[in-house]
C-alpha positions in Angstrom: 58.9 -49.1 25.7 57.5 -52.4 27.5 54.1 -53.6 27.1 52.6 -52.6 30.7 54.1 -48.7 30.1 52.0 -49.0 26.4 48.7 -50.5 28.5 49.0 -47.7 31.3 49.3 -44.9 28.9 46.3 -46.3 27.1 44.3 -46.6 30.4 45.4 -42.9 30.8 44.3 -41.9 27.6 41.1 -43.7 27.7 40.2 -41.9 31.3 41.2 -38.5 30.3 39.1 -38.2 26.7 36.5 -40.0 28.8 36.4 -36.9 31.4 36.4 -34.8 28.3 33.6 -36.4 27.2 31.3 -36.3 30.0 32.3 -32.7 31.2 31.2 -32.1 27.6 28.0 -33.3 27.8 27.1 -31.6 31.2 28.0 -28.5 29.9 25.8 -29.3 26.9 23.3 -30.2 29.0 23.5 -27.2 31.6 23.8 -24.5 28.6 20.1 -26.7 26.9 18.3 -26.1 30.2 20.1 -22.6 30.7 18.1 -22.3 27.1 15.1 -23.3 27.7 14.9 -20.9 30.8 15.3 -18.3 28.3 12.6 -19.5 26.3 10.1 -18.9 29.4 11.5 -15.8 30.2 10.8 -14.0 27.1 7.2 -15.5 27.7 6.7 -14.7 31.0 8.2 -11.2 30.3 5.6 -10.9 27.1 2.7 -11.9 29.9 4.1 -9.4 32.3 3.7 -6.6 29.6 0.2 -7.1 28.9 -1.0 -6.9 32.5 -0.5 -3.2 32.7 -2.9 -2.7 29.4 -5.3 -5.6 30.8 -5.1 -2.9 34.3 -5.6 0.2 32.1 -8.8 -1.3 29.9 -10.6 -2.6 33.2 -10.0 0.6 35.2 -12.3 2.6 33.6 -14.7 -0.1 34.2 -14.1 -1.2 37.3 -14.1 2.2 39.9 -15.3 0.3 42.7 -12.7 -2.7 42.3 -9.4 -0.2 42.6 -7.7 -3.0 45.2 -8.4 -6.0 43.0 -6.4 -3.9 40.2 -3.8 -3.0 42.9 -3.5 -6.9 44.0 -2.8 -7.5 39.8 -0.6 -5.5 39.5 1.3 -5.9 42.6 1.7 -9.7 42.1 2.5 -8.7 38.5 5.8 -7.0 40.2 7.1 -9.8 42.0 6.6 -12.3 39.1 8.7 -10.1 37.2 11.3 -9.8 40.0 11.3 -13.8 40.9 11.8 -14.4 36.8 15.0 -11.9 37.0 16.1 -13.3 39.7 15.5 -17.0 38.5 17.5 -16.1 35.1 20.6 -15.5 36.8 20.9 -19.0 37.8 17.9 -21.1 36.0 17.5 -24.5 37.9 18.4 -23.3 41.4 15.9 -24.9 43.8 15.7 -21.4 45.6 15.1 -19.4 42.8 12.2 -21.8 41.1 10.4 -22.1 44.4 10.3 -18.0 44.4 9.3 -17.8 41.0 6.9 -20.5 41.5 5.1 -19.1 44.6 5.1 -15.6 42.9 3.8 -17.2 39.6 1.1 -18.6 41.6 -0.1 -15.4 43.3 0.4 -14.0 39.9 -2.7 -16.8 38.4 -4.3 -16.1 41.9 -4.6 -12.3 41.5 -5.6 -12.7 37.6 -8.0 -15.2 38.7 -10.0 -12.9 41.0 -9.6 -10.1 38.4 -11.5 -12.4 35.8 -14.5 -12.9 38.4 -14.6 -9.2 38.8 -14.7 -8.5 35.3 -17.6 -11.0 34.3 -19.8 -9.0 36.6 -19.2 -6.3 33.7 -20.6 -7.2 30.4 -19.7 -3.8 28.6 -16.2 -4.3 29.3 -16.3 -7.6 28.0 -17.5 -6.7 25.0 -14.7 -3.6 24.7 -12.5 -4.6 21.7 -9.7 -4.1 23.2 -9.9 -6.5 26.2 -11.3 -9.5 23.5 -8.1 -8.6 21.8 -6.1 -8.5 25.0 -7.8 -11.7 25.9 -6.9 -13.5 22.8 -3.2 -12.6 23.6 -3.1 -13.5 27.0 -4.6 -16.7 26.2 -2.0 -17.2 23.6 0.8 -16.2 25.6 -0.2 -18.8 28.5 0.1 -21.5 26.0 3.5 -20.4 25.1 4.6 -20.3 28.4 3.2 -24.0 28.7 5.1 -25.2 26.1 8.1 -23.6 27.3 7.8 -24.7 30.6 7.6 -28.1 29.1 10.7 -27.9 27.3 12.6 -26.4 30.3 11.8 -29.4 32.3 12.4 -32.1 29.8 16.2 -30.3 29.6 16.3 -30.4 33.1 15.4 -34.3 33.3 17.8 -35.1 30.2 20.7 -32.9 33.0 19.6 -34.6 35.9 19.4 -38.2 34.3 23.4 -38.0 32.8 24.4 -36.4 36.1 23.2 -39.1 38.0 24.2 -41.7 35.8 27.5 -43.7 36.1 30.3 -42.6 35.5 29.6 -38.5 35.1 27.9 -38.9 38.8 31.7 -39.6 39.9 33.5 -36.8 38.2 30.3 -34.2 37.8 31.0 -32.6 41.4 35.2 -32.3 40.6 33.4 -29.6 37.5 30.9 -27.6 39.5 28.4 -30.1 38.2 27.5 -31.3 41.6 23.6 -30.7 42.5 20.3 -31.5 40.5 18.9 -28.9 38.5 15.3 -27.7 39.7 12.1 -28.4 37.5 9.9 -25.0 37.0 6.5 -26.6 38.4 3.6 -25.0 40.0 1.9 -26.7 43.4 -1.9 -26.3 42.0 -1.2 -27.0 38.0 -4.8 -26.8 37.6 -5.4 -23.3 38.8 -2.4 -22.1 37.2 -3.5 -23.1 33.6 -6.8 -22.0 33.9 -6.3 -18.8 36.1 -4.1 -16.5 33.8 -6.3 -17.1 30.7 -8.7 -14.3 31.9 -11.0 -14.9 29.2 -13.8 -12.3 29.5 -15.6 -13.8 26.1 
């Protein structure tokens, strides 16, 4: 075997492990941030859960307020359908603007809800909405913190992807577009919206 024949199967070595290697990472990458959806999911799904009991508690309080109630849990709904729709294919720029949009109606609607309620102090003070409060409050951190981990998966995809060389081969493996960040347009509004505290 001459020299050059040695050299080019080295070169050929060297460029196939090297694919291997960086379709191995992507992969790991994709299946992190695939991961991390799931994390939000289950939290969003746990939030989703406790708006029908937050509904129940405030309707025997709130007669008069039937279409605020109706405007929950109507905006509860589609949340729930963006999520499952968004889990099928987490980073996909379609499905995170629809969850994101429905998310936001979802703070909206919760938001006016919370105005409603303060204008009733003896529901306030009902046990069970404190406790439902406390849970709700709870579960909006997690979803923060889940959020944040989603996103820092989807920046640690996007950065290899882009960089050289896995940009050049990452569209040959089905690698070839950006994975989309969960983020919501008025941050703000969403964090403080969905606590509902009625304390």
């Amino acid at each position: 075997m001459s020299v050059s024949t040695i050299v080019t199967l080295v070169i050929i070595a060297l460029l196939v492990f090297g694919t291997i290697a960086i379709y191995n990472r992507l992969v790991t990458l994709r299946n992190r941030f695939q991961n991390a959806f799931a994390q939000i999911e289950v939290q969003l799904k746990r939030r989703y859960d406790l708006i029908p009991n937050l509904v129940e508690i405030a309707k025997g309080y709130l007669k008069h307020e039937r279409e605020t109630l109706e405007a929950v849990v109507q905006a509860r709904n589609q949340a729930l359908g963006a999520l499952q729709a968004a889990a099928k294919d987490p980073g996909d720029a379609g499905s995170m603007q629809q969850l994101q949009g429905s998310e936001n109606m979802l703070a909206s609607a919760l938001g006016r809800l919370n105005v409603v309620v303060e204008q009733y102090p003896d529901l306030k003070a009902n046990q069970n909405m404190m406790q439902l409060s406390e849970e709700m409050t709870s579960t909006e951190n997690r979803v923060a913190f889940a959020r944040q981990a989603f996103n820092d998966s989807v920046m640690a995809f996007n950065s290899y992807r882009q960089s050289f060389p896995p940009v050049m081969i990452a569209g040959m493996f089905g690698f070839g577009k950006d994975a989309t960040l969960l983020q919501f347009e008025d941050a703000e509004a969403i964090r403080q919206a969905p606590k509902v505290s009625f304390q």
